[in-house]
DSSP file (Angstrom, degrees, kcal/mol; ACC not computed):
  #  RESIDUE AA STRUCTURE BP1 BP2  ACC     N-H-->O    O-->H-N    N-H-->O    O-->H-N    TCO  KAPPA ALPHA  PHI   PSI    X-CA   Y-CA   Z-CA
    1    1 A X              0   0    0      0, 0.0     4,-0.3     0, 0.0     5,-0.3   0.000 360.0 360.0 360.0 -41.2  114.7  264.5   69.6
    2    2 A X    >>  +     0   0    0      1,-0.2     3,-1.3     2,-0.2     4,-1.0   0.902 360.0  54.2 -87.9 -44.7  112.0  267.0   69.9
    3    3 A X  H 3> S+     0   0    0      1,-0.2     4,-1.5     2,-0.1    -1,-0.2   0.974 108.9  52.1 -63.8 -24.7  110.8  266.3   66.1
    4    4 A X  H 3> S+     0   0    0      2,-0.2     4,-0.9     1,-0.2    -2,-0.2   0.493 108.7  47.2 -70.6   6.4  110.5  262.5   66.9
    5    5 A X  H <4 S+     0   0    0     -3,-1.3     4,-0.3    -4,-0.3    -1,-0.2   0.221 112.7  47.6-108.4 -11.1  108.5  263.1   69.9
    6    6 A X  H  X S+     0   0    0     -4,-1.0     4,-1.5    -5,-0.3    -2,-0.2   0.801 113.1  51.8 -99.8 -14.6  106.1  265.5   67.7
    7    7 A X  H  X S+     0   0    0     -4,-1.5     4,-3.2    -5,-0.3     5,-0.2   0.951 115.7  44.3 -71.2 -62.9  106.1  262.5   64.8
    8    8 A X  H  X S+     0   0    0     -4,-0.9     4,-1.2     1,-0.3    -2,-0.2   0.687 112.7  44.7 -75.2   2.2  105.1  260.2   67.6
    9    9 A X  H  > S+     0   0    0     -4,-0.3     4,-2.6     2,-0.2     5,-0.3   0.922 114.7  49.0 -86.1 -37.4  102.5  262.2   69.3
   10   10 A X  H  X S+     0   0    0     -4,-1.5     4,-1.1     2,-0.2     5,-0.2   0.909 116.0  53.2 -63.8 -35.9  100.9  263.2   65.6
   11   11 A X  H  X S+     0   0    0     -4,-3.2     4,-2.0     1,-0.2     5,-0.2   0.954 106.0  48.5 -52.3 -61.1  101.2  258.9   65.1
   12   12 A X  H  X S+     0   0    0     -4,-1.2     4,-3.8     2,-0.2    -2,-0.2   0.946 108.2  54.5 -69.2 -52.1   99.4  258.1   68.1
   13   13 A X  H  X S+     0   0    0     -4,-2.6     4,-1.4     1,-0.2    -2,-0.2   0.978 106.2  49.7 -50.8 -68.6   96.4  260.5   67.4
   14   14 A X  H >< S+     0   0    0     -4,-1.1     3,-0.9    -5,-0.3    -1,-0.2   0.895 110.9  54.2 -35.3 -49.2   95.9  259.1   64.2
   15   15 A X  H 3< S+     0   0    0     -4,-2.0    -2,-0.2    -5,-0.2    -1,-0.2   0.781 112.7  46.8 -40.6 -49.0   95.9  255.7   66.2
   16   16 A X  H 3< S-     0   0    0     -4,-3.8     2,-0.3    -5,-0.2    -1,-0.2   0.460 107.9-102.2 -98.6   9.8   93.4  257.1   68.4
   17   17 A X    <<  -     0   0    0     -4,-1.4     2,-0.4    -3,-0.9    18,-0.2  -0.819  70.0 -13.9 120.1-165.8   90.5  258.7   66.6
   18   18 A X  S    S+     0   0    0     -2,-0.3     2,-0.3    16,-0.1    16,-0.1  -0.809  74.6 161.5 -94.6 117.6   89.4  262.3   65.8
   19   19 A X  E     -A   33   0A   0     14,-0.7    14,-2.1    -2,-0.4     2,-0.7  -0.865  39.5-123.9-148.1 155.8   91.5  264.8   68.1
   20   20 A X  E     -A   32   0A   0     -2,-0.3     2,-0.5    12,-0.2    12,-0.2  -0.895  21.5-168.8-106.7 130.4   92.4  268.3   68.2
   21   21 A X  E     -A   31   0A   0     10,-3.4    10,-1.3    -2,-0.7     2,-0.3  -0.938  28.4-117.7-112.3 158.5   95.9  268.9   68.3
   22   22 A X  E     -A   30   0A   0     -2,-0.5     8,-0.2     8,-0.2     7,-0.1  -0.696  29.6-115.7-102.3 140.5   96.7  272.7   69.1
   23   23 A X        -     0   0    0      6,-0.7     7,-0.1    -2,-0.3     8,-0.1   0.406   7.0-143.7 -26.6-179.5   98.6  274.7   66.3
   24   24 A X  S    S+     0   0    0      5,-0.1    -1,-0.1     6,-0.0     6,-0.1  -0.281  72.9 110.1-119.8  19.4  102.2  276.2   66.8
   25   25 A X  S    S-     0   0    0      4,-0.4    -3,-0.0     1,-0.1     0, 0.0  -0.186  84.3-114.6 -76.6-166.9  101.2  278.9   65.0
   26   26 A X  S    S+     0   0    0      1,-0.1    -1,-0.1     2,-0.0     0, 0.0   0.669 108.2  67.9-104.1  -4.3  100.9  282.4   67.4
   27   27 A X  S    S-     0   0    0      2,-0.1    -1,-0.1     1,-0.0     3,-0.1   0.232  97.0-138.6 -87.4  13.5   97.5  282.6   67.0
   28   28 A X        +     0   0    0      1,-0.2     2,-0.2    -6,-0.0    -5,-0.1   0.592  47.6 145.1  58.3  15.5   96.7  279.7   68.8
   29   29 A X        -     0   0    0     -7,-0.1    -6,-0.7     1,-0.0    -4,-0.4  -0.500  37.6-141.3 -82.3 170.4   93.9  278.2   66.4
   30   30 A X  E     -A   22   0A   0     -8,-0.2     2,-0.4    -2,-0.2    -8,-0.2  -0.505   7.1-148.1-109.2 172.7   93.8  274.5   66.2
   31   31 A X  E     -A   21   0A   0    -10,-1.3   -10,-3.4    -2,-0.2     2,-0.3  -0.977  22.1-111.7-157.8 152.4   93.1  272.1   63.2
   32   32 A X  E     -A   20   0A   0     -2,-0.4     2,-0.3   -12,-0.2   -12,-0.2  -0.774  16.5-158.2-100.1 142.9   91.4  268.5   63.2
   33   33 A X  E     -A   19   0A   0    -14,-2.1   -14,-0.7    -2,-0.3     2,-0.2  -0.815  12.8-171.9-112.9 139.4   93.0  265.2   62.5
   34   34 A X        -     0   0    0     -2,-0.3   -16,-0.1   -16,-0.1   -20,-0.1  -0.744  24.8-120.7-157.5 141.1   90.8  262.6   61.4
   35   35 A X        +     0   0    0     -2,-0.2     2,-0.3   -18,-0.2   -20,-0.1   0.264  38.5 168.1 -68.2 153.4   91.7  259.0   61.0
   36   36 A X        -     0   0    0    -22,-0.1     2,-0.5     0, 0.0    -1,-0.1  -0.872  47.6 -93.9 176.4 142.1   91.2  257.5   57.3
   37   37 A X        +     0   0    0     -2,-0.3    -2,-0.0     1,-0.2     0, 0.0  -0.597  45.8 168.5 -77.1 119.9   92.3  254.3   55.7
   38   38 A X        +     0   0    0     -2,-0.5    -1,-0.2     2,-0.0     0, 0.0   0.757  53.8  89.9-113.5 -42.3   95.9  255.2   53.8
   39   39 A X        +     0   0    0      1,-0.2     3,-0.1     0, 0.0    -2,-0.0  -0.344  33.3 143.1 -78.2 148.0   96.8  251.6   53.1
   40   40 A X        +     0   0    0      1,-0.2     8,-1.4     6,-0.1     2,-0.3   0.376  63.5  48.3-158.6  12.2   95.6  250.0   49.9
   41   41 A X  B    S-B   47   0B   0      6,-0.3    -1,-0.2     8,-0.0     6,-0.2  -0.702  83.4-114.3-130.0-178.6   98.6  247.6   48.7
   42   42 A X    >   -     0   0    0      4,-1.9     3,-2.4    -2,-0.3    -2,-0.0  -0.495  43.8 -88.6-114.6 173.2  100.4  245.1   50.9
   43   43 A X  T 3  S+     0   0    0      1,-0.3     0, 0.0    -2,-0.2     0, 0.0   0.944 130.3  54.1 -75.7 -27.1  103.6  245.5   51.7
   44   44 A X  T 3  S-     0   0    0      2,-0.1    -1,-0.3     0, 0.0     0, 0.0   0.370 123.2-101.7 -73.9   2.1  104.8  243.3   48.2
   45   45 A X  S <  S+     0   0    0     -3,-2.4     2,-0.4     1,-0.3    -2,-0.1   0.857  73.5 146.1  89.9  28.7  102.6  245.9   46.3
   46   46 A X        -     0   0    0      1,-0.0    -4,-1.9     3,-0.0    -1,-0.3  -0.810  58.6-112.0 -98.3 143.4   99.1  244.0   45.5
   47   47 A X  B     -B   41   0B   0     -2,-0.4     2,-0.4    -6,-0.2    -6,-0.3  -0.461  29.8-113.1 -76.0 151.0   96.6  246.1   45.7
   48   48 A X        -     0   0    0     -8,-1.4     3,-0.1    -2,-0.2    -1,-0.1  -0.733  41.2-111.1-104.0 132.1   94.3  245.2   48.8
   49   49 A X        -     0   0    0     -2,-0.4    -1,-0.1     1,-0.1     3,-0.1  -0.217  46.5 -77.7 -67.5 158.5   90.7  243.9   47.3
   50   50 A X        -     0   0    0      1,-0.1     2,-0.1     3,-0.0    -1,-0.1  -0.334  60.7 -94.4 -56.8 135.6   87.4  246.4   47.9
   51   51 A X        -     0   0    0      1,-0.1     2,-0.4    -3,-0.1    -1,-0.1  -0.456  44.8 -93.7 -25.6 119.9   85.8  246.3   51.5
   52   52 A X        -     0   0    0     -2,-0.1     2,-1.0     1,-0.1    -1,-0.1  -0.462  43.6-143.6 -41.9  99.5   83.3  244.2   52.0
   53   53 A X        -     0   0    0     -2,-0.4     2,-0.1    -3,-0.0    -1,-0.1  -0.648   4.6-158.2-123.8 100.7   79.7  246.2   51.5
   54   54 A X        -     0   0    0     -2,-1.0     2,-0.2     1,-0.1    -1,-0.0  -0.327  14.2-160.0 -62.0 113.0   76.5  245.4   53.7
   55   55 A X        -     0   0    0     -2,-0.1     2,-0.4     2,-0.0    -1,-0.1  -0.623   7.4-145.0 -90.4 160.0   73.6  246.7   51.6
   56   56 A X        -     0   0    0     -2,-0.2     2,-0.4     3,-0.0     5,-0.0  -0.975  16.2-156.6-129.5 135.9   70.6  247.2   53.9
   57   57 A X     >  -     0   0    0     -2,-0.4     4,-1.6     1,-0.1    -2,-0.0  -0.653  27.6-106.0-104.7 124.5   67.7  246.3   51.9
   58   58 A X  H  > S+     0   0    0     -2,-0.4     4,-3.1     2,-0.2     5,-0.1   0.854 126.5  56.3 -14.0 -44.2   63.7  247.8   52.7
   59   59 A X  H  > S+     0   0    0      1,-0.2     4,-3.2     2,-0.1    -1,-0.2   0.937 111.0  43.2 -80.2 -50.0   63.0  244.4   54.0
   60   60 A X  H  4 S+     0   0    0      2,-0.2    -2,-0.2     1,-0.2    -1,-0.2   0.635 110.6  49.9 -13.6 -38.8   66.1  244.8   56.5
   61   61 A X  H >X S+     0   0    0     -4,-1.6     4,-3.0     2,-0.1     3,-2.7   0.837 115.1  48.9-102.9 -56.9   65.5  248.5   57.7
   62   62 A X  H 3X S+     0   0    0     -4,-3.1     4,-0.9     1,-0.3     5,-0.3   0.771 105.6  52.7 -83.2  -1.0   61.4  247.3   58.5
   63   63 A X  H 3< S+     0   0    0     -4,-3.2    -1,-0.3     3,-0.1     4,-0.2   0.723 117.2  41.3 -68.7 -16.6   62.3  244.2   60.5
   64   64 A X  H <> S+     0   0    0     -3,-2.7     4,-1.0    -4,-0.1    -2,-0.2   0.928 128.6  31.6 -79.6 -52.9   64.7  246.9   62.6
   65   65 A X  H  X>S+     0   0    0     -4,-3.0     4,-3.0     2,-0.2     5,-0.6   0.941 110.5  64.9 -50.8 -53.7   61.7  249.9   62.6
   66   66 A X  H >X5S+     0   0    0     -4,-0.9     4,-1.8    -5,-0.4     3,-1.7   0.820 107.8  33.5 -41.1-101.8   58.8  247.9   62.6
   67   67 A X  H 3>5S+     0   0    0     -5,-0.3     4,-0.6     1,-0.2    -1,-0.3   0.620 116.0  56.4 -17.7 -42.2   59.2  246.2   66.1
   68   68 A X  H 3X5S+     0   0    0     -4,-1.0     4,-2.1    -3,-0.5     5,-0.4   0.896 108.1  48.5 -82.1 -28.1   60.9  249.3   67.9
   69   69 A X  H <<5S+     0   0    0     -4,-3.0     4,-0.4    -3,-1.7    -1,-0.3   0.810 108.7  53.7 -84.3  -7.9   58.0  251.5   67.0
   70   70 A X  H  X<S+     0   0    0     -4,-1.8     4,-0.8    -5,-0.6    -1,-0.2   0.880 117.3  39.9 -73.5 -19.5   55.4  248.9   68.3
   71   71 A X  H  < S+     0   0    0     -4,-0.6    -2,-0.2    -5,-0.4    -1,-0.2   0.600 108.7  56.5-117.5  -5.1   57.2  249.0   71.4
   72   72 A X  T >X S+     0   0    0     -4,-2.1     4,-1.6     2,-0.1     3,-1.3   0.786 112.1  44.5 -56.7 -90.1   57.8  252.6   71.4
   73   73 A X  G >4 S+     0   0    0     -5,-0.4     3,-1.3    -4,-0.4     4,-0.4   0.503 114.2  50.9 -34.6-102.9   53.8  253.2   71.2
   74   74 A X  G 3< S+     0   0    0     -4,-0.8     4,-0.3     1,-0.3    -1,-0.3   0.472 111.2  44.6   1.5 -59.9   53.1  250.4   73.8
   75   75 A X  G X> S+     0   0    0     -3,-1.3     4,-2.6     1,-0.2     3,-1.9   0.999 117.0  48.7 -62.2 -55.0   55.5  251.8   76.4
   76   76 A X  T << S+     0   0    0     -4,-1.6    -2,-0.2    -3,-1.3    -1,-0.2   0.806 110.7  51.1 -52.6 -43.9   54.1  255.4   75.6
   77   77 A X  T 34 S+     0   0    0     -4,-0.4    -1,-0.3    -5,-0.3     4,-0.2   0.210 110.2  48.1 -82.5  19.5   50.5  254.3   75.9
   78   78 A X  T <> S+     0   0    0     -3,-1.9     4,-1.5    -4,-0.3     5,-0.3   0.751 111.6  50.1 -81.5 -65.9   51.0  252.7   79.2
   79   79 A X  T  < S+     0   0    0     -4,-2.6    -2,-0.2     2,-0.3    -3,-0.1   0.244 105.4  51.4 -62.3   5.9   52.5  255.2   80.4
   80   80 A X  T >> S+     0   0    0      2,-0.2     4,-4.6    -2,-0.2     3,-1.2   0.732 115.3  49.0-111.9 -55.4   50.0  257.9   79.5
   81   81 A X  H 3> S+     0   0    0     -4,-0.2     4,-1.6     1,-0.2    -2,-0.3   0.829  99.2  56.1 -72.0 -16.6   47.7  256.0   80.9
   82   82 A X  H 3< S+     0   0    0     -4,-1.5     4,-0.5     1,-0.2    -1,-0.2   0.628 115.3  53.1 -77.6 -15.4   49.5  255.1   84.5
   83   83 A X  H <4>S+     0   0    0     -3,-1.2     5,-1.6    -5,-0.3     6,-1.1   0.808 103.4  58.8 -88.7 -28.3   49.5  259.3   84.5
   84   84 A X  H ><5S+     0   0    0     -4,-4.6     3,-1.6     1,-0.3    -2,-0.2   0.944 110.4  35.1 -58.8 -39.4   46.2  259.3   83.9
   85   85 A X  T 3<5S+     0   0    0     -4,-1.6    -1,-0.3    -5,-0.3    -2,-0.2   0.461 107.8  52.7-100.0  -4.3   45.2  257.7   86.5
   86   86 A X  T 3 5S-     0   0    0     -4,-0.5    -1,-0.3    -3,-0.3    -2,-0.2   0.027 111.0-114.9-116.5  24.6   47.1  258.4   89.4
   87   87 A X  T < 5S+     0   0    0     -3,-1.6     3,-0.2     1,-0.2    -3,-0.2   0.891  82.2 121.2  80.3  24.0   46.1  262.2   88.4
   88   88 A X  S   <S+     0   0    0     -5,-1.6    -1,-0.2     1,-0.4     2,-0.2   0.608  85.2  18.0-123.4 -24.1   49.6  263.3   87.7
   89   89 A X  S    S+     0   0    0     -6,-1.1     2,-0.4    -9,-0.1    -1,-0.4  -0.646  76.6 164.5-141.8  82.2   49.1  264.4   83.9
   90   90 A X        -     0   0    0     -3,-0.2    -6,-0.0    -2,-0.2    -5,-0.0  -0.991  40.5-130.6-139.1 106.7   44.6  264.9   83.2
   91   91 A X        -     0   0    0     -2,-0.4     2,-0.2     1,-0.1    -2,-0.1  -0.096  29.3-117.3 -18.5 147.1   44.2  266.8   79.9
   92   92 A X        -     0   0    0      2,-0.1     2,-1.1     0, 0.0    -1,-0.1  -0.696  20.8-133.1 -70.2 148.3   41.4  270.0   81.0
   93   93 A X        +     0   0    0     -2,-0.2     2,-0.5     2,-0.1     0, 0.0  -0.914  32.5 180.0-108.1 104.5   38.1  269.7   79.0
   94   94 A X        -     0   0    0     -2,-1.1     2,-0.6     2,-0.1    -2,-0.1  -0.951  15.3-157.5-119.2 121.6   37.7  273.1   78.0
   95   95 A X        -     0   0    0     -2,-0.5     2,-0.6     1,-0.0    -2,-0.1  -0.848   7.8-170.3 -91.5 123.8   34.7  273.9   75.9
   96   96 A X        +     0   0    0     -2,-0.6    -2,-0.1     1,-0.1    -1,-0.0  -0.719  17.9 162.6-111.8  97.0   35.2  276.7   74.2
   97   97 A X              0   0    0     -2,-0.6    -1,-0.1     1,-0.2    -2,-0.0  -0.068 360.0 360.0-105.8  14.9   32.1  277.8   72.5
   98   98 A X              0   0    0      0, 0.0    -1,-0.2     0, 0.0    -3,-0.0   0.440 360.0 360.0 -78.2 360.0   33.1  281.2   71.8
């Protein structure tokens, strides 16, 4: 009884992601499970075809960068300036001629 309840608890972590499960050892360390695809035939024994695999291409990556940093900079230079001006954030001009 008690190993089919330690089968299904180790079952359900695997089911559920990256978990610590604690040891039985006496020193109480712990070891990490983490989930990874084990099936690769079908249950008649064909081998399962390769994953499907989303290249991301240069022009890809700068239609994602491109736009967030324009609109990064924008937000940040509004905002530099709405401190500027209500006094909240004014750089000191310190000449220092020394």
């Amino acid at each position: 009884m008690a190993s089919s309840l330690g089968r299904l608890f180790r079952m359900s972590v695997l089911r559920n992601g990256r978990e610590t499960v604690p040891s039985t050892g006496a020193g109480g360390a712990r070891r990490t499970v983490t989930p990874h695809r084990s099936v690769v035939t079908t249950s008649s024994g064909a081998v399962l075809p390769k994953p499907k695999k989303t290249t991301f291409g240069l022009i890809r990556i700068a239609v994602v960068v491109v736009p967030f940093l324009y609109v990064g900079t924008r937000i940040s230079k509004n905002f530099a300036a709405l401190l500027e001006e209500h006094d909240i954030f004014v750089p000191e001009d310190d000449d220092d001629d020394d």
